[in-house]
Structures are given as structure tokens and as C-alpha cells.
C-alpha positions as CSV (number, residue, x, y, z in Angstrom):
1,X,-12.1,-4.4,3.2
2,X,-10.6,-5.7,6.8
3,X,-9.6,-3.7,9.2
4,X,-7.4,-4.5,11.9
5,X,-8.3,-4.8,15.4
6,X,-5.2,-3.7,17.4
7,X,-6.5,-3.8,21.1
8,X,-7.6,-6.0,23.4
9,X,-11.0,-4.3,23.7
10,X,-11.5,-5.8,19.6
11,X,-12.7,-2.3,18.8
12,X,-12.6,-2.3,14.5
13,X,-9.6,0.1,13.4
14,X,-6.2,0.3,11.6
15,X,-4.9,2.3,14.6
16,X,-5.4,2.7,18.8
17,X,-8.7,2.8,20.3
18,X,-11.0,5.7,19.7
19,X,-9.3,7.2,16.9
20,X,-11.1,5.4,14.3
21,X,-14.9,5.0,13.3
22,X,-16.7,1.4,13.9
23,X,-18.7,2.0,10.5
24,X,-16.7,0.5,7.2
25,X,-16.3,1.5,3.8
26,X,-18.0,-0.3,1.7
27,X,-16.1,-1.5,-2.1
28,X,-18.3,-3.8,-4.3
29,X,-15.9,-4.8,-6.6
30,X,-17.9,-5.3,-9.9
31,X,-18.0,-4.3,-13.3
32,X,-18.8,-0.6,-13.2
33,X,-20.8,-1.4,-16.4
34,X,-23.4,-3.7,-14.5
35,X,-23.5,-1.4,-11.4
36,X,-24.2,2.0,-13.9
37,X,-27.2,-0.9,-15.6
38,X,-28.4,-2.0,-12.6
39,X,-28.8,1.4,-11.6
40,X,-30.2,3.3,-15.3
41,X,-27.5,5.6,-14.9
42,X,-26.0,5.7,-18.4
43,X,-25.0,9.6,-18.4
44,X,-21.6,10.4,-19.7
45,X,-19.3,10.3,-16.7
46,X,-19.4,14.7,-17.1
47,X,-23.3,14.6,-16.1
48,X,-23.2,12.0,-13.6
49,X,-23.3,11.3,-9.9
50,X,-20.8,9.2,-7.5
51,X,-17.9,9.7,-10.1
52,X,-15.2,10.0,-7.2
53,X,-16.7,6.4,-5.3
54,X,-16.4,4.9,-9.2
55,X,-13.1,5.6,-9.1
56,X,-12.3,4.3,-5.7
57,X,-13.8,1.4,-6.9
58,X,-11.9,0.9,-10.0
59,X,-8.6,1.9,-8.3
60,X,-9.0,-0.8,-5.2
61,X,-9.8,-2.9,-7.7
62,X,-6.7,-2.7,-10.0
63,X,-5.0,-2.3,-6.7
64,X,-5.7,-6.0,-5.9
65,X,-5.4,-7.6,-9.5
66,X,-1.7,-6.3,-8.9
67,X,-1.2,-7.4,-5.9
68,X,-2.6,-11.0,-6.9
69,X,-0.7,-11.0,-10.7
70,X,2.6,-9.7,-9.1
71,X,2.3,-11.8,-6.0
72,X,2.8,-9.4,-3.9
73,X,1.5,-10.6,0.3
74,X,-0.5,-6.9,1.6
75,X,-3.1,-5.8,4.1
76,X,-5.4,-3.6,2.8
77,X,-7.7,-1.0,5.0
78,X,-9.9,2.0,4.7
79,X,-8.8,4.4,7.4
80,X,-11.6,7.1,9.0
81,X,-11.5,8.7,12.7
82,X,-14.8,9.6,14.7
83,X,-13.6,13.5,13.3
84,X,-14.1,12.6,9.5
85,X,-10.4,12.4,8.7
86,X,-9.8,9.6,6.0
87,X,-7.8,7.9,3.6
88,X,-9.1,5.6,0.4
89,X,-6.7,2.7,0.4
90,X,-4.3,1.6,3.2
91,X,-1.6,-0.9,2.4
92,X,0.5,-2.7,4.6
93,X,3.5,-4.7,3.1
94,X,7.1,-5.6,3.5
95,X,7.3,-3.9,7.0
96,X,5.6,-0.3,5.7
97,X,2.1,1.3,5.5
98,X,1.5,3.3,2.8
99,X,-1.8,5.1,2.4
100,X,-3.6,5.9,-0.9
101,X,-6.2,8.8,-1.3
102,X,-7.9,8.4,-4.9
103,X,-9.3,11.9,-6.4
104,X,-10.9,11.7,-9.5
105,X,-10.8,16.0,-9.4
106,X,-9.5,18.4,-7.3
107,X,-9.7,21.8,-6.8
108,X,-7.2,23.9,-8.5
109,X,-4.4,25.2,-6.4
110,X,-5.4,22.9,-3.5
111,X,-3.1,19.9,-2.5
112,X,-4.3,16.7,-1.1
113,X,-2.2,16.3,2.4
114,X,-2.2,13.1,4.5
115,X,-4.1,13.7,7.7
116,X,-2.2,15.0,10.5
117,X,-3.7,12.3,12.8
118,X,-2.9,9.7,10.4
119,X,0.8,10.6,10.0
120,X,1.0,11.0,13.7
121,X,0.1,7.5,14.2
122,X,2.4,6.0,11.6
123,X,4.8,8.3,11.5
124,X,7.0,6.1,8.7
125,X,4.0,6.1,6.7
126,X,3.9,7.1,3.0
127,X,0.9,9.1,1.2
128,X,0.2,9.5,-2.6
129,X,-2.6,11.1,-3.9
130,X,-4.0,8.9,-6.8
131,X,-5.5,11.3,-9.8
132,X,-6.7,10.5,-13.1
133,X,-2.7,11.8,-14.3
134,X,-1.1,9.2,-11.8
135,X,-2.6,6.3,-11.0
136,X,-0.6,4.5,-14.1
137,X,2.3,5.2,-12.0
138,X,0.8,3.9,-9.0
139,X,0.1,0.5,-11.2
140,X,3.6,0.2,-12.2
141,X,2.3,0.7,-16.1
């Protein structure tokens, strides 16, 4: 994914100097059948692995078949600061930013909150949590 550069010092983040890491998230959009082949992982999705960074994947990846079928102009970044702080899927269209954190699970009884960080930085930003429940929401279905 890009990320913006937004200082003359062309340090690699969404947001002011320092506040983000210089290492990037990785999304290799591909079939998640050929990736679970290529690596003989077969297991039921109960027994397996890397289930959240599947559905990362598969929700960046929907993300921009709707962007491209609705043709619909956005940015899109993965946000992280040097503390850890992070957010999946950062969209910028139409004048607004609207950030995306994709949870296959989450604990019971614990809610998934923007960053503080985040929010002070783009204080007219959205967040939405993306579950297994909502992202057909998310995707306009």
C-alpha cells in the first residue's frame, strides 16, 4: 500500500514526522486459496494460524474491487507509530479520512477504539471496526 510522505524531510508516513514507523505493511493480494496451497496449510480456518492477516487481506482486497467497480477516486494507507499504535486500512476520499481496523475476533466485552494518537492527528477522522458481523455493511451489500 502507499503511504504518504507529508514533509519535506520525505520520511514515509500518513502523518507528521516521527509519529509513524518507516517499515510497511505488507498486503499480497491473491487468492487466499493459492497462498493456504503454496503454503500446505489446509486446516479448517478453527485450527489455523494467521486467520486475522487472512482477513486483512480479503477485506483490503474487497475494499479496492469497490472502489474500482463503484468508481470511487481514494488513497489508501496502513497507519503504525514507532509506539505500536495501528490501524488496518486508511482511506482518504472526498475531502475525509476514514480509518478501518479489521478484526476477525475480539475479546468479549472489549471494544476496538481508534488510537488516541491517531484521532489527535486527524481529528475529523472516522473509525469503524470491521468484524466478521459487519464488513457487508462496510461493502455496501
Amino acid at each position: 500500500m502507499p503511504i504518504i510522505t507529508s514533509n519535506s524531510r520525505g520520511s514515509p508516513c500518513l502523518c507528521e514526522f516521527g509519529e509513524c514507523t518507516r517499515s510497511i505493511s505488507a498486503y499480497p493480494v491473491t487468492m487466499p486459496s493459492v497462498r493456504n496451497v503454496a503454503i500446505d496449510n489446509l486446516k479448517p480456518l478453527t485450527e489455523r494460524d494467521g486467520v486475522g492477516a487472512l482477513w486483512e487481506n480479503s477485506i483490503l482486497a474487497d475494499c479496492l474491487k469497490w472502489l474500482h467497480y463503484h468508481q470511487t477516486l481514494a488513497s489508501l494507507y496502513f497507519w503504525r507509530t514507532y509506539t505500536g499504535a495501528e490501524i488496518d486500512i486508511v482511506e482518504e476520499r472526498e475531502g475525509g479520512i476514514y480509518a478501518y481496523e479489521c478484526k476477525w475476533s475480539r475479546p468479549a466485552g472489549r471494544a476496538s477504539r481508534a488510537p488516541a494518537s491517531f484521532l489527535a492527528a486527524y481529528p475529523g477522522a472516522s473509525f469503524e471496526v470491521i468484524t466478521r458481523e459487519s464488513y457487508r455493511a462496510y461493502l455496501g451489500a
